[in-house]
N, CA, C and O atoms as a Tripos MOL2 file, in Angstrom:
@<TRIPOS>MOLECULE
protein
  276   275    69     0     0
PROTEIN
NO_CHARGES

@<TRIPOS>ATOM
      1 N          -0.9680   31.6870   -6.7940 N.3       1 UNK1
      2 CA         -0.3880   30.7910   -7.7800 C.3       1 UNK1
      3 C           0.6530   31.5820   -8.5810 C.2       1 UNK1
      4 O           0.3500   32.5280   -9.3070 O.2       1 UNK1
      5 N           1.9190   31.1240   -8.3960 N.am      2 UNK2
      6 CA          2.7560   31.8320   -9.2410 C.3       2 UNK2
      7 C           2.7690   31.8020  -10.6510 C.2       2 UNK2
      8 O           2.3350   30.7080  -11.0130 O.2       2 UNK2
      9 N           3.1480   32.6900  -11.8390 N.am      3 UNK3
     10 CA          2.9200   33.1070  -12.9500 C.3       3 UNK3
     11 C           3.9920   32.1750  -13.5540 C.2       3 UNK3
     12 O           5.1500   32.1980  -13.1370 O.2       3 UNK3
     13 N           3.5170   31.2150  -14.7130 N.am      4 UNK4
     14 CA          4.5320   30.2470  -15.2270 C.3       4 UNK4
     15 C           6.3680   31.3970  -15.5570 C.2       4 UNK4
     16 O           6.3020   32.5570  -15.1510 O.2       4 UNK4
     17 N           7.1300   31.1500  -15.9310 N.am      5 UNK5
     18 CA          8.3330   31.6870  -16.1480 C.3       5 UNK5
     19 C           9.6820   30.8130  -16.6900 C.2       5 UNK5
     20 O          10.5150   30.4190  -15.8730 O.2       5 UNK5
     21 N           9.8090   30.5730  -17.9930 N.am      6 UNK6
     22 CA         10.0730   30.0240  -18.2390 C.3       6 UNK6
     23 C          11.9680   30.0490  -18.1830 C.2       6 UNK6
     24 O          12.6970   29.1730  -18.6480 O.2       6 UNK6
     25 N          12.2860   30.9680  -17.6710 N.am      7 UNK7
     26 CA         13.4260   30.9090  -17.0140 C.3       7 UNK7
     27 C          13.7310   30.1180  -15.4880 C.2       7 UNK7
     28 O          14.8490   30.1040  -14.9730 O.2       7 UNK7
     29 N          12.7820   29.6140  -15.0170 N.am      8 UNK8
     30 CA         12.8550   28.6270  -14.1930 C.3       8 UNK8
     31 C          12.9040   27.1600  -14.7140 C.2       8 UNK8
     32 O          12.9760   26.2740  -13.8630 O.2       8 UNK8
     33 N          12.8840   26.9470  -15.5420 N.am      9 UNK9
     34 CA         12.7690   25.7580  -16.6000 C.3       9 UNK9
     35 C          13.6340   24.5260  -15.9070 C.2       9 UNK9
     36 O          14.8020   24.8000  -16.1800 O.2       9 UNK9
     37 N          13.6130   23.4540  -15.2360 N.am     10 UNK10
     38 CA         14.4260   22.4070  -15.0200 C.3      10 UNK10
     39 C          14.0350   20.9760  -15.2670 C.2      10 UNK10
     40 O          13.3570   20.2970  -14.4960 O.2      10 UNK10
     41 N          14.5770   20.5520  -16.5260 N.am     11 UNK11
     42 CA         14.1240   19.3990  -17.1800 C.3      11 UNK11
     43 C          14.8430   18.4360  -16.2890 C.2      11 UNK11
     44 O          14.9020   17.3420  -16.8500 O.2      11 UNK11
     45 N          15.5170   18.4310  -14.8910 N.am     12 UNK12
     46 CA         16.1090   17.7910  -14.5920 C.3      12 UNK12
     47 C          15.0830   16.2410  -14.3330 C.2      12 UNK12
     48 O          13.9970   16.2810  -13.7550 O.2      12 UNK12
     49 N          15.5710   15.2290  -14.7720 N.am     13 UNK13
     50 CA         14.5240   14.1940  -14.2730 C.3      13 UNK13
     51 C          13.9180   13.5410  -13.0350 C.2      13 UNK13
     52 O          12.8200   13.0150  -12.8530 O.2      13 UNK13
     53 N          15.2090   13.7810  -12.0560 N.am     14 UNK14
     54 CA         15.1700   13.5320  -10.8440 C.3      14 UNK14
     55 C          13.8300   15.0200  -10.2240 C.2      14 UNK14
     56 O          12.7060   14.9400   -9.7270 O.2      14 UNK14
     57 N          14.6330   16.1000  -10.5630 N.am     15 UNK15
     58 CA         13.5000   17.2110  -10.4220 C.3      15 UNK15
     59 C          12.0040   17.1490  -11.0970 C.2      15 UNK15
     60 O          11.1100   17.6860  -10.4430 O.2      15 UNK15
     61 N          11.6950   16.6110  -12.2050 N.am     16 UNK16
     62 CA         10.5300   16.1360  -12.5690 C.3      16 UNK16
     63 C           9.9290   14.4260  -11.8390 C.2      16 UNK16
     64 O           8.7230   14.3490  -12.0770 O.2      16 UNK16
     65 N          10.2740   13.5410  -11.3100 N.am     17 UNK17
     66 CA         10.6620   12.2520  -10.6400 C.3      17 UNK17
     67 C           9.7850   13.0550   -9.0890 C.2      17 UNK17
     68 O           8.6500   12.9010   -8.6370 O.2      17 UNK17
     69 N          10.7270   13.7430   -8.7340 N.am     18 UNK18
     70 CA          9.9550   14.6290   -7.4810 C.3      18 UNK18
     71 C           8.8590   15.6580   -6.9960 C.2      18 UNK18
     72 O           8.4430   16.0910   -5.9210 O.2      18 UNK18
     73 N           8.5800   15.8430   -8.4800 N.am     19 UNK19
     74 CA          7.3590   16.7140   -8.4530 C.3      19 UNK19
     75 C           5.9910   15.5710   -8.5740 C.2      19 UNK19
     76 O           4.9800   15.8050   -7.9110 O.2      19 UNK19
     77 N           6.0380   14.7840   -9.1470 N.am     20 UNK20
     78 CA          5.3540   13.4990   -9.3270 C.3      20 UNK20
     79 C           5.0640   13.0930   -8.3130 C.2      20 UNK20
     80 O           3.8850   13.1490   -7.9620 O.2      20 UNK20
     81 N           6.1570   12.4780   -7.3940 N.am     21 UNK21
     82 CA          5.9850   12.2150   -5.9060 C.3      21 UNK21
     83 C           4.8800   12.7620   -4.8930 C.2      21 UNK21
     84 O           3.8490   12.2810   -4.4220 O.2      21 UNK21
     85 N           5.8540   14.5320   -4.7050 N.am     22 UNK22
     86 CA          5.3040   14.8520   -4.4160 C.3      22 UNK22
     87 C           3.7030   15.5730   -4.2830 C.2      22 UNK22
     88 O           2.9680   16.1360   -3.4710 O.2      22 UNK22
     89 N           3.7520   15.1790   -5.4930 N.am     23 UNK23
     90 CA          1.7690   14.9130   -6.2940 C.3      23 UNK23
     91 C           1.1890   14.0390   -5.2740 C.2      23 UNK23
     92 O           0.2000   14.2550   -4.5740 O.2      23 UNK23
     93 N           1.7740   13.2620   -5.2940 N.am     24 UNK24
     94 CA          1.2140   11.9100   -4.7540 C.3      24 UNK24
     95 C           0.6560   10.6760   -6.2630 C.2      24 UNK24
     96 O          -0.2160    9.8080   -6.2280 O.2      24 UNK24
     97 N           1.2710   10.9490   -7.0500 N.am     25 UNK25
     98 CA          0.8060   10.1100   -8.5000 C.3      25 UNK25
     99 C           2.4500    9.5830   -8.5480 C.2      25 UNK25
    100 O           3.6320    9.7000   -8.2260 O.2      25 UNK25
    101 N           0.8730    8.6040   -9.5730 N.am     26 UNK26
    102 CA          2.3950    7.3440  -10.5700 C.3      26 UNK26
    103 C           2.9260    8.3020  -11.5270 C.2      26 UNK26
    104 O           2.5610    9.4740  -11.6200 O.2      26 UNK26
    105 N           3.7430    7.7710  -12.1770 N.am     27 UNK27
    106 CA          3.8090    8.7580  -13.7830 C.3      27 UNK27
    107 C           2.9470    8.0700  -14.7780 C.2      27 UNK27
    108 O           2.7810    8.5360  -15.9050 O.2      27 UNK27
    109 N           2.3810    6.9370  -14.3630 N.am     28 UNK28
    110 CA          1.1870    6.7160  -15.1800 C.3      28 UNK28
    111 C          -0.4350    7.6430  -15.2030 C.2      28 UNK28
    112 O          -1.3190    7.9130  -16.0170 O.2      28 UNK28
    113 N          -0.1520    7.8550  -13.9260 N.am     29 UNK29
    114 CA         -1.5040    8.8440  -13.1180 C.3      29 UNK29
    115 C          -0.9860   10.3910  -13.5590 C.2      29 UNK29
    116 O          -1.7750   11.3030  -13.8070 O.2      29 UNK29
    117 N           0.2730   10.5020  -13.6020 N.am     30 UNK30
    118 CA          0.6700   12.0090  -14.1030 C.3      30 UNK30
    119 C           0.2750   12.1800  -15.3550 C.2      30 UNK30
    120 O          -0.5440   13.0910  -15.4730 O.2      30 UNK30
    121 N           0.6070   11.5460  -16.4800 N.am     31 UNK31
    122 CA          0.7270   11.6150  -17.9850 C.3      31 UNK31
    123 C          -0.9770   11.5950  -18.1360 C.2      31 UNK31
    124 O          -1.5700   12.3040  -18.9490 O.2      31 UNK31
    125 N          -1.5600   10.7740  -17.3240 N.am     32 UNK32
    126 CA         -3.1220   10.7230  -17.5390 C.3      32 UNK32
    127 C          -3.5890   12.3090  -17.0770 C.2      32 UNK32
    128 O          -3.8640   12.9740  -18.0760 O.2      32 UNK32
    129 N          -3.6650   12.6860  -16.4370 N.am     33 UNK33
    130 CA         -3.6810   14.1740  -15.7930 C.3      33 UNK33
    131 C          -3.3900   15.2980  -16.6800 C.2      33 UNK33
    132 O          -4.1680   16.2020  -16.9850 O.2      33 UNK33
    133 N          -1.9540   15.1100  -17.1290 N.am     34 UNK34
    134 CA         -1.1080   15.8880  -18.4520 C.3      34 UNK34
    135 C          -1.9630   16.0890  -19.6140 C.2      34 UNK34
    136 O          -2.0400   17.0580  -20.3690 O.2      34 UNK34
    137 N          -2.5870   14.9880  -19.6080 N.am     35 UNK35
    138 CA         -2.9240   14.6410  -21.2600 C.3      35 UNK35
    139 C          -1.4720   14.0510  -22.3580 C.2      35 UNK35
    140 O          -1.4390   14.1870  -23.5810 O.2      35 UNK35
    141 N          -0.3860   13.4000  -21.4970 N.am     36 UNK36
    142 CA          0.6880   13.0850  -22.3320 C.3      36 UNK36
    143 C           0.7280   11.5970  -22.3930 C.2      36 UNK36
    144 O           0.4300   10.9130  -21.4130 O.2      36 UNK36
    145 N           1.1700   10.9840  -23.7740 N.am     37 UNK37
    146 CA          1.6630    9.6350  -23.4270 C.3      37 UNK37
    147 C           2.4080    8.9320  -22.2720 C.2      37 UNK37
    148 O           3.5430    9.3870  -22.1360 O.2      37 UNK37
    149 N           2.1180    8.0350  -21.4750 N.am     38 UNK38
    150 CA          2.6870    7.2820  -20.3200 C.3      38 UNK38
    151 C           3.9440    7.2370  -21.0370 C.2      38 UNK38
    152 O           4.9100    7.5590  -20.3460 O.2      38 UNK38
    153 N           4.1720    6.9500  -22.1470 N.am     39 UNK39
    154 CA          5.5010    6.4340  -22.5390 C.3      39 UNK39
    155 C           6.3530    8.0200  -22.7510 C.2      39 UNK39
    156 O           7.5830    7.9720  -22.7720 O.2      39 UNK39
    157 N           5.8110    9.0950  -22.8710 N.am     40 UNK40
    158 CA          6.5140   10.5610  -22.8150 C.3      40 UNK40
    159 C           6.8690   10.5590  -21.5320 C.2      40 UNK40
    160 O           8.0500   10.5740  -21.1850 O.2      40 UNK40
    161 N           5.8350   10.5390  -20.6780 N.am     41 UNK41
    162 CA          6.0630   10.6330  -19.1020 C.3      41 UNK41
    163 C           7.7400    9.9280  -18.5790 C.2      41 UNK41
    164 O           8.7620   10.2770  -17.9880 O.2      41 UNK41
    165 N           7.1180    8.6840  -19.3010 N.am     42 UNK42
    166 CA          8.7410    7.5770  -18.6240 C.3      42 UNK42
    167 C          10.0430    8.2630  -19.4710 C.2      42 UNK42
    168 O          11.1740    8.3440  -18.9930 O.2      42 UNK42
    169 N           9.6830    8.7160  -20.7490 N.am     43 UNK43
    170 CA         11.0150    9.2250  -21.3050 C.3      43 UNK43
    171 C          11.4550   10.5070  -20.4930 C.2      43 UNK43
    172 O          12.6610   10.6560  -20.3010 O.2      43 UNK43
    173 N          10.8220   11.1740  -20.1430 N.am     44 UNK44
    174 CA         11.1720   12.7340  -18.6380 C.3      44 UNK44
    175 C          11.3090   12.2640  -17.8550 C.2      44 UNK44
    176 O          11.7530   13.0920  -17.0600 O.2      44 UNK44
    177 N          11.2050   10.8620  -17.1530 N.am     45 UNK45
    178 CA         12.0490   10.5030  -15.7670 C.3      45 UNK45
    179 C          13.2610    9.6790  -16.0280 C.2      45 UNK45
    180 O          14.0450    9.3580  -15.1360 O.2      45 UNK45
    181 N          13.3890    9.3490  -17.2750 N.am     46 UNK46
    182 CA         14.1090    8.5000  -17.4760 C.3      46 UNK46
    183 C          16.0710    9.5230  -16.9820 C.2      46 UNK46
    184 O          16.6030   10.6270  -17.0980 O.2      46 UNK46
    185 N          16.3090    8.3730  -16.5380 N.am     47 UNK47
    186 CA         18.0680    8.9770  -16.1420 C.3      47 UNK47
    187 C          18.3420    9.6880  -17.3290 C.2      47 UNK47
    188 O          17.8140    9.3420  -18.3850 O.2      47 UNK47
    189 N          19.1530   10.6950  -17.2610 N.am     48 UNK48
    190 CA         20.0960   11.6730  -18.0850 C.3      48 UNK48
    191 C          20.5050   10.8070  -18.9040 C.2      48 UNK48
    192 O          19.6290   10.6250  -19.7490 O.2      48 UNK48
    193 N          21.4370   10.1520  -19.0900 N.am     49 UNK49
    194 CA         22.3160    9.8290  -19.5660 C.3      49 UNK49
    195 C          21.8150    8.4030  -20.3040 C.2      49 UNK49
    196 O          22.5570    7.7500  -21.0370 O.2      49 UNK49
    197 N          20.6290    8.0850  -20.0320 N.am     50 UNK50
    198 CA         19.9210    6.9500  -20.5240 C.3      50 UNK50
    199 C          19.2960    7.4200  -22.2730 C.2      50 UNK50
    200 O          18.6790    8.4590  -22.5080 O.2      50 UNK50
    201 N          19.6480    6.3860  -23.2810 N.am     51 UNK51
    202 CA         19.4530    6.8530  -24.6010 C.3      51 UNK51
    203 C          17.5050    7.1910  -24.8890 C.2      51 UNK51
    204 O          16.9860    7.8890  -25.7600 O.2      51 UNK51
    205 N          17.0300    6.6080  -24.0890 N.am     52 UNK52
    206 CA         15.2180    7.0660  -23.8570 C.3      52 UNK52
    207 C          15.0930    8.3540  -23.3650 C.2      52 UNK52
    208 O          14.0290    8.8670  -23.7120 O.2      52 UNK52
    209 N          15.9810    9.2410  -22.5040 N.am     53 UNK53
    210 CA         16.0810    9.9680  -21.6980 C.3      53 UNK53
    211 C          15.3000   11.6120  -23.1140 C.2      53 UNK53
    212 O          15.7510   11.9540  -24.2070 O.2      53 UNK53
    213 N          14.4720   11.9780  -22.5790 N.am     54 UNK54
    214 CA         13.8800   12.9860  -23.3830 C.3      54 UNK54
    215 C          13.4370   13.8420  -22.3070 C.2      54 UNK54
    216 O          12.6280   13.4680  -21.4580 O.2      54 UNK54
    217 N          14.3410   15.8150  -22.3600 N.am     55 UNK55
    218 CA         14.1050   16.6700  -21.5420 C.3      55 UNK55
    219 C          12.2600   17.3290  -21.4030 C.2      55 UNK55
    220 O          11.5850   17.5740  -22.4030 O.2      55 UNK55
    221 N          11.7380   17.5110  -19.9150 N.am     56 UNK56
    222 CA         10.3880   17.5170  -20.2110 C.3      56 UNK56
    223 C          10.2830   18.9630  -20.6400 C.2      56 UNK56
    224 O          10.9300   19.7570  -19.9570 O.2      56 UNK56
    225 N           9.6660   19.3870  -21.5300 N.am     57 UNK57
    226 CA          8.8760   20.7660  -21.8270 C.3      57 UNK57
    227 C           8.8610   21.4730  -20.5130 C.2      57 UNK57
    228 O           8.9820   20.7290  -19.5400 O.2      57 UNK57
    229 N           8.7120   23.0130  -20.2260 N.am     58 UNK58
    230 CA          8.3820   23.2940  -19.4690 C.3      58 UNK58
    231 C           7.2770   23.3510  -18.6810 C.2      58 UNK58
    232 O           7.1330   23.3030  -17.4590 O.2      58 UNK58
    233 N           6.0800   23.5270  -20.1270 N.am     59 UNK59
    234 CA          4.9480   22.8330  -19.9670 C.3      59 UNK59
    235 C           4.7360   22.2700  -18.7520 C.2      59 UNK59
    236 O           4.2880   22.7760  -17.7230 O.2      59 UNK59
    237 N           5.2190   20.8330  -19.0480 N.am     60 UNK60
    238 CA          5.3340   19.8810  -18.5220 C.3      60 UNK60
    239 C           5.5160   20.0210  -17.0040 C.2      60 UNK60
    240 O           4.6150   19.7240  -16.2200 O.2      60 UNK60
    241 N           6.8100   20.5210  -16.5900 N.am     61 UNK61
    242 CA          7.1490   20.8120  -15.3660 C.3      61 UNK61
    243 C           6.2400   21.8580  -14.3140 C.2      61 UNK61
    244 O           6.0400   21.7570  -13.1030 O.2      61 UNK61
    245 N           5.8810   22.6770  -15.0910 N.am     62 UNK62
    246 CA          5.0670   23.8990  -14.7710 C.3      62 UNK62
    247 C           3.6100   23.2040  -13.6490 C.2      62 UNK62
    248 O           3.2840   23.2820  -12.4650 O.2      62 UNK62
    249 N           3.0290   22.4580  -15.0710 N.am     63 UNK63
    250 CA          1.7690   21.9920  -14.3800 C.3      63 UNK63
    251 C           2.3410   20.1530  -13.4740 C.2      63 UNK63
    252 O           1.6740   19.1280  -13.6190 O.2      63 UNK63
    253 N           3.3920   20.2110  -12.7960 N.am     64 UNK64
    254 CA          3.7620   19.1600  -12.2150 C.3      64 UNK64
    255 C           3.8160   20.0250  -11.1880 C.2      64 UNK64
    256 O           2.9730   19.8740  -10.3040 O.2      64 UNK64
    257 N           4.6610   20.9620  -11.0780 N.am     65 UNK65
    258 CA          4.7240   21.9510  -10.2730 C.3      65 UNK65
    259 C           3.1660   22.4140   -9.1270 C.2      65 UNK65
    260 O           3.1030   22.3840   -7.8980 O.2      65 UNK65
    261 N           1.9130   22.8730  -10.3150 N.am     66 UNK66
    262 CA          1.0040   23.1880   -9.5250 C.3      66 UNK66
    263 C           0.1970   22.0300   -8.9530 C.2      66 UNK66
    264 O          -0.6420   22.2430   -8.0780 O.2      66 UNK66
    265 N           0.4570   20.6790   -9.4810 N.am     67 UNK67
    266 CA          0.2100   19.3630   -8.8300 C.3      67 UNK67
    267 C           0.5040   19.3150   -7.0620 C.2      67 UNK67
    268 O          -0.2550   19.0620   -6.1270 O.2      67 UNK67
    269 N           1.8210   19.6470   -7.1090 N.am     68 UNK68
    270 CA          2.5650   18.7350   -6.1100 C.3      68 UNK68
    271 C           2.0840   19.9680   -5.1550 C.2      68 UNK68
    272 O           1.9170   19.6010   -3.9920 O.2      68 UNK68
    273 N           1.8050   21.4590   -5.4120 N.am     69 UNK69
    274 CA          1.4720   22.4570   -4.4420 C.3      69 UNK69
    275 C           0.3930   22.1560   -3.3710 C.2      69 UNK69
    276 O           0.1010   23.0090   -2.5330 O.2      69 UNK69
@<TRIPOS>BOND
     1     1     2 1
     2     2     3 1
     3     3     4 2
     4     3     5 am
     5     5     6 1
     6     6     7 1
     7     7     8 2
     8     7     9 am
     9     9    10 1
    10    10    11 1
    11    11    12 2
    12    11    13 am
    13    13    14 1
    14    14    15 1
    15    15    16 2
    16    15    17 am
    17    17    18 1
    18    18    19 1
    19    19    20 2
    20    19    21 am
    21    21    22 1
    22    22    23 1
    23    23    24 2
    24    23    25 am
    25    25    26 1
    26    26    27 1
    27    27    28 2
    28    27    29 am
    29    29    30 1
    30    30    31 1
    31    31    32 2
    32    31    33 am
    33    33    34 1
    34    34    35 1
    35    35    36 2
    36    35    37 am
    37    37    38 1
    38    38    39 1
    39    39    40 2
    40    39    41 am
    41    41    42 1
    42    42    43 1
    43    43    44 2
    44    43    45 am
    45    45    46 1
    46    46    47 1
    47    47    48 2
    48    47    49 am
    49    49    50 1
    50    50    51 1
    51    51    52 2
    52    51    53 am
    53    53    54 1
    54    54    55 1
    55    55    56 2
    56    55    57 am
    57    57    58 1
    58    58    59 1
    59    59    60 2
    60    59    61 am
    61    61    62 1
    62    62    63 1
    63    63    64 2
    64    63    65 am
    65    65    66 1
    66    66    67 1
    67    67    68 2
    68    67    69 am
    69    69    70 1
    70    70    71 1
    71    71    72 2
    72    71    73 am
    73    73    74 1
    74    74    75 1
    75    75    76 2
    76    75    77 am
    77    77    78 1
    78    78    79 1
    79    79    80 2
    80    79    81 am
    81    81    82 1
    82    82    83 1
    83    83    84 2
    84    83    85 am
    85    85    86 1
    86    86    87 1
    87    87    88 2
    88    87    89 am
    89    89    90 1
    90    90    91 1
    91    91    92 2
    92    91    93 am
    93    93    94 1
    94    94    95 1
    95    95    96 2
    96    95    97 am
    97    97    98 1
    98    98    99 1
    99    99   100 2
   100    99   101 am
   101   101   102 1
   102   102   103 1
   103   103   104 2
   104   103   105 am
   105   105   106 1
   106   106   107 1
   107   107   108 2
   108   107   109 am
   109   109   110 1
   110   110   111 1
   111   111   112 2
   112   111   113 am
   113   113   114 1
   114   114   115 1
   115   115   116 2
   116   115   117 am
   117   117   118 1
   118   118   119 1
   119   119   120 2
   120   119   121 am
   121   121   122 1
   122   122   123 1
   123   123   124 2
   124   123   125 am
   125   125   126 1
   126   126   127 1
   127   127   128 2
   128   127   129 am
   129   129   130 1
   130   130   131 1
   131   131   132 2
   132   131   133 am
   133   133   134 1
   134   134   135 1
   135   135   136 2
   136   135   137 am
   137   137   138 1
   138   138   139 1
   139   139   140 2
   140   139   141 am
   141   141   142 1
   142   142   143 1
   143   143   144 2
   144   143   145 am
   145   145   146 1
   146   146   147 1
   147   147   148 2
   148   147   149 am
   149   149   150 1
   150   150   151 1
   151   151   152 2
   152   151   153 am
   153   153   154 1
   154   154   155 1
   155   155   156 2
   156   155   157 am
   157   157   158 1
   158   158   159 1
   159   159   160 2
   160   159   161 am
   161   161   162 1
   162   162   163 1
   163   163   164 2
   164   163   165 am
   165   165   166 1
   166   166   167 1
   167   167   168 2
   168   167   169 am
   169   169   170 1
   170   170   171 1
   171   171   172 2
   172   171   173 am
   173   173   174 1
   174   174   175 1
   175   175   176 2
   176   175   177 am
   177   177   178 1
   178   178   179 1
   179   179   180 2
   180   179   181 am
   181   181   182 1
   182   182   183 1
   183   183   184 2
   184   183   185 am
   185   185   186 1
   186   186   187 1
   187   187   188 2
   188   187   189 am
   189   189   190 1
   190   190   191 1
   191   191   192 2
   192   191   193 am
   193   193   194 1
   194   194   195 1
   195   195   196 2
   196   195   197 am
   197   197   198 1
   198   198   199 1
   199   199   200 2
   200   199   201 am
   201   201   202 1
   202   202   203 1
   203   203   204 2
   204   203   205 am
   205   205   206 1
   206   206   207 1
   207   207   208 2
   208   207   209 am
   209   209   210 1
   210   210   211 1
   211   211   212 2
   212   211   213 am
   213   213   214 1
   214   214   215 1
   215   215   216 2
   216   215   217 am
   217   217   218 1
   218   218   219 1
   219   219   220 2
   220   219   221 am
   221   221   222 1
   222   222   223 1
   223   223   224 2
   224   223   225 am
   225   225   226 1
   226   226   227 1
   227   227   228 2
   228   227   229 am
   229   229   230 1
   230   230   231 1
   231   231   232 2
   232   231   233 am
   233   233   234 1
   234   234   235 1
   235   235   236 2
   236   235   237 am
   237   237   238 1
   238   238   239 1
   239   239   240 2
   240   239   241 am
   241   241   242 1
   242   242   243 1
   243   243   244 2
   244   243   245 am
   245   245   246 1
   246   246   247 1
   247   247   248 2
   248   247   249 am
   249   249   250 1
   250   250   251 1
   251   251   252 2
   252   251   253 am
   253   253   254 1
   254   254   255 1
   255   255   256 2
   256   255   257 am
   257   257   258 1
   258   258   259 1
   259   259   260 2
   260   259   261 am
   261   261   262 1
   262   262   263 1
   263   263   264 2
   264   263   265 am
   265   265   266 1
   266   266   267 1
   267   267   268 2
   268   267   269 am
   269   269   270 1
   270   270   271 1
   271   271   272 2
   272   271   273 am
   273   273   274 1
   274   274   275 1
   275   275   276 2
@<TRIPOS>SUBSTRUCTURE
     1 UNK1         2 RESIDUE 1 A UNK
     2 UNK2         6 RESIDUE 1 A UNK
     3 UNK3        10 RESIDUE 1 A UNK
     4 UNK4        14 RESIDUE 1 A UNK
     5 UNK5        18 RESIDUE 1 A UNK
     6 UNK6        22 RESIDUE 1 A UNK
     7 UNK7        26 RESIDUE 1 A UNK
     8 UNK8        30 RESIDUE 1 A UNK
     9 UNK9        34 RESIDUE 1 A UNK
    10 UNK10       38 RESIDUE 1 A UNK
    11 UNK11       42 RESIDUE 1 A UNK
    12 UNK12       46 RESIDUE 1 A UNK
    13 UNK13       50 RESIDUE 1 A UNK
    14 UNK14       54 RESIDUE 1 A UNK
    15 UNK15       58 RESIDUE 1 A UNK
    16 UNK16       62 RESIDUE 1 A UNK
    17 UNK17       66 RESIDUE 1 A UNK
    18 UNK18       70 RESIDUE 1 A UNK
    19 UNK19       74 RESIDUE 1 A UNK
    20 UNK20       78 RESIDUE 1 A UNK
    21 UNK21       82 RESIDUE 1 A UNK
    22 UNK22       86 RESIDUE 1 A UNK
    23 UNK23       90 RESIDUE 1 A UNK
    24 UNK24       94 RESIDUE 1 A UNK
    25 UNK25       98 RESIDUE 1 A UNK
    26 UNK26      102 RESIDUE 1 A UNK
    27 UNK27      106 RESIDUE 1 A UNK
    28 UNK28      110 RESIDUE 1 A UNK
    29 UNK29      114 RESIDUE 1 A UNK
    30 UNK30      118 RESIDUE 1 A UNK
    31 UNK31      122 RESIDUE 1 A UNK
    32 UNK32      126 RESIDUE 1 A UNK
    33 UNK33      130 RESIDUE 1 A UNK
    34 UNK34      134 RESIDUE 1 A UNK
    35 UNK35      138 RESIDUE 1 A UNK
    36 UNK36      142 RESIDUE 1 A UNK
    37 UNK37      146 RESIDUE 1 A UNK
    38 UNK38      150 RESIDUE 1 A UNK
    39 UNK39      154 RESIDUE 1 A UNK
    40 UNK40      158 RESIDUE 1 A UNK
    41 UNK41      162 RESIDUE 1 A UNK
    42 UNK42      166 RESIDUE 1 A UNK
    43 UNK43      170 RESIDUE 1 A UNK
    44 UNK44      174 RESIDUE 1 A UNK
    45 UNK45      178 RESIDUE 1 A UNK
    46 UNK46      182 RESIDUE 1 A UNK
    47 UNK47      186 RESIDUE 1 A UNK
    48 UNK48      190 RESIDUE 1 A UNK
    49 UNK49      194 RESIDUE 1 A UNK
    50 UNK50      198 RESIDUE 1 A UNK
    51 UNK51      202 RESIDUE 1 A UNK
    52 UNK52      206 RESIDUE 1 A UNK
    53 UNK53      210 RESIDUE 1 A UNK
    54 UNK54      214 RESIDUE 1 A UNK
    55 UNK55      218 RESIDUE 1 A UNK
    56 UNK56      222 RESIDUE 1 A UNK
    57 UNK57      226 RESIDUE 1 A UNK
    58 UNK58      230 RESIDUE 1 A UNK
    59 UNK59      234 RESIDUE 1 A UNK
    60 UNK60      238 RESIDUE 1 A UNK
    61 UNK61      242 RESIDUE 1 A UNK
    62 UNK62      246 RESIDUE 1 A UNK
    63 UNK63      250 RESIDUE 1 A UNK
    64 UNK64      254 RESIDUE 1 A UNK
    65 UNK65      258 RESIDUE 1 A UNK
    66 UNK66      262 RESIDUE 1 A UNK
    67 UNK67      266 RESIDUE 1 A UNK
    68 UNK68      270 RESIDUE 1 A UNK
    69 UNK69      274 RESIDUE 1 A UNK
């Protein structure tokens, strides 16, 4: 298991969108997992450029990351 690093950090949403996937979870089933609000979850997939659009923690990505492994 690789050592979190937070210079790998990519709040990208599409890149968080795909770690989900590849979980095999909803982002309703993710955020439940997380321990985060469903409605945090949808604001980290939400498009860039969308005014809901909120970058995920690394946190966040990290343990999406050891999901989808």
């Amino acid at each position: 298991m690789p050592k979190p690093d937070q210079a790998q950090h990519n709040p990208d949403p599409a890149y968080i969108r795909s770690l989900i996937e590849r979980a095999g979870l909803s982002q309703r089933g993710a955020a439940h997992l997380l321990g985060v609000p469903e409605r945090m979850m949808r604001y980290h997939c939400a498009p860039a450029d969308s005014e809901s659009y909120r970058p995920a923690p690394y946190v966040v990505q990290y343990a999406l990351e050891m999901l989808a492994d």
